[in-house]
Every structure is written in structure tokens, then in C-alpha cells.
C-alpha positions in Angstrom: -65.4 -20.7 60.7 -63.5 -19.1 63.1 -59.6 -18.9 61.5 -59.7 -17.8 58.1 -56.4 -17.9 56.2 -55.3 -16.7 52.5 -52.0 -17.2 51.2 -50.2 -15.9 48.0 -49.5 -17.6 44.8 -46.0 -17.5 45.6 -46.7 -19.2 49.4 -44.4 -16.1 50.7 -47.6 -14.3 52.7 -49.9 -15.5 55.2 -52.4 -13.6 56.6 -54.9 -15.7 59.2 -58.0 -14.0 60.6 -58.9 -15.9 64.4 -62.6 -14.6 64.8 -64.6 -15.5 68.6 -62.7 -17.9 70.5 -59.2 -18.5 69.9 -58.3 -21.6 71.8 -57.6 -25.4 71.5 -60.8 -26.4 69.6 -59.2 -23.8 66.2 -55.5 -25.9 66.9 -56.0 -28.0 63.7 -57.4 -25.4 61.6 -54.7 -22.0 62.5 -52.3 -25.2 61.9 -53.4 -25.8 58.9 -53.1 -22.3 57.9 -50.0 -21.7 57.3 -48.2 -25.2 58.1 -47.4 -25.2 53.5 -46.1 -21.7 54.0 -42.8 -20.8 53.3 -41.1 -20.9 56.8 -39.8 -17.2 55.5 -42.5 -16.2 54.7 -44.2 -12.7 55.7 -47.0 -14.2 58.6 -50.3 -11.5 59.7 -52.5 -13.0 62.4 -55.5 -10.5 62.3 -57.4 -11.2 65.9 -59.4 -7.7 65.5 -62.4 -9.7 66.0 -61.2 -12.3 68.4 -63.1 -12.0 72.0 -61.2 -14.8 73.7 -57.9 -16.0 73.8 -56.5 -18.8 76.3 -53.3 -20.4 77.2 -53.5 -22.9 74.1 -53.9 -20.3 71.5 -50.4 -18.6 73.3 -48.8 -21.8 72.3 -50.2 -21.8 68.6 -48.9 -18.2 68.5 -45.6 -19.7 69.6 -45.3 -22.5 66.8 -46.3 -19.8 64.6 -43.3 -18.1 65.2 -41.2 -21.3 65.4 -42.3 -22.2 62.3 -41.9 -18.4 60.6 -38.0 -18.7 61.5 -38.4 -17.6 65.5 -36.7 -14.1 65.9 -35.7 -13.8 62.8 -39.3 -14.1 61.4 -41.6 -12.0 60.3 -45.4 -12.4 62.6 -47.3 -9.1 62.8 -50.4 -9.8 65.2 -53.3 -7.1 64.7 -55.2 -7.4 68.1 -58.7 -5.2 68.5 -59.6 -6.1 72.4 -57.8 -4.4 74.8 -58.2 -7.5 77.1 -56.2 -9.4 74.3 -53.5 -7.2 74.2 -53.2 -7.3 78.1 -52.9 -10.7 77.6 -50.2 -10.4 74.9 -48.5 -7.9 77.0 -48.0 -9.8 80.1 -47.4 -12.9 78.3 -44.2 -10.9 77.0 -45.4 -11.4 73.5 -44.6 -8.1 72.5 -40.5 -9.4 72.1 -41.5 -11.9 70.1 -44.0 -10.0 67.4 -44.9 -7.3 65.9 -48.1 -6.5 68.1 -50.0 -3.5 66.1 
């Protein structure tokens, strides 16, 4: 399964693990992983063991942070690959989230 996602009891953390390829065919299921959340809720996206990242998962990222409250919430994305960060990086994602 390549997104993973736990939530607390009290539905105010989300951390999703993307593992392999994060593009469109994991939209339904990093969706589904924090879509019950608590829009202020504290969101962690871990993508240390994603290899691929495309256009589409970009977007996901971006309705992620829609969803968390846009600059005023709280997405911390834990990227592994240098070639994902790049991609990050020149996507300018580095204003919208906490990139660690």
C-alpha cells in the first residue's frame, strides 16, 4: 500500500507516509487520509521513502494544504530523495510548507 496514514484519537494529527510512486493512481487513497481530519489539525506527510513524485501528487500536496487551513496551516513534508526536494524547491513549495 503505498500512502499509509494514522491519525489521533482526538482527529487533531495526521501523519501520511507516500512510499514508491506518488502520483495520480494514490489520489483516492492520500484523500482519504486525512479528508475526516480536523482542518486545524497538525498534518506530516513523510515521503522519505517516496522515489517518484509527478505533477498530480503537487496538486494533492496543494489540497492538503487547502484543506489544513492554507497559510495558516500546519503541513510538515519529510522528503528523503534529493530529486524530490528539487522538485519541491522549484515548485516553490518551500513557502507553502514546512519542507524538513
Amino acid at each position: 500500500m503505498p500512502v499509509i496514514n494514522k491519525v489521533s484519537p482526538d482527529n487533531k494529527r495526521v501523519d501520511i507516509r507516500v512510499t514508491g510512486r506518488f502520483d495520480f493512481s494514490v489520489h483516492r487513497e492520500f484523500r482519504d487520509a486525512y479528508r475526516d481530519a480536523e482542518p486545524d489539525a497538525e498534518y506530516c506527510v513523510d515521503l522519505t521513502e517516496a522515489e517518484y513524485l509527478d505533477s498530480s501528487a503537487l496538486g494533492m500536496l496543494l489540497l492538503l494544504h487547502e484543506h489544513a487551513g492554507g497559510q495558516d496551516g500546519r503541513v510538515v513534508l519529510k522528503v528523503g530523495a534529493p530529486q524530490i526536494r528539487k522538485i519541491l524547491t522549484i515548485a516553490k513549495f518551500d513557502r507553502l510548507f514546512t519542507i524538513v
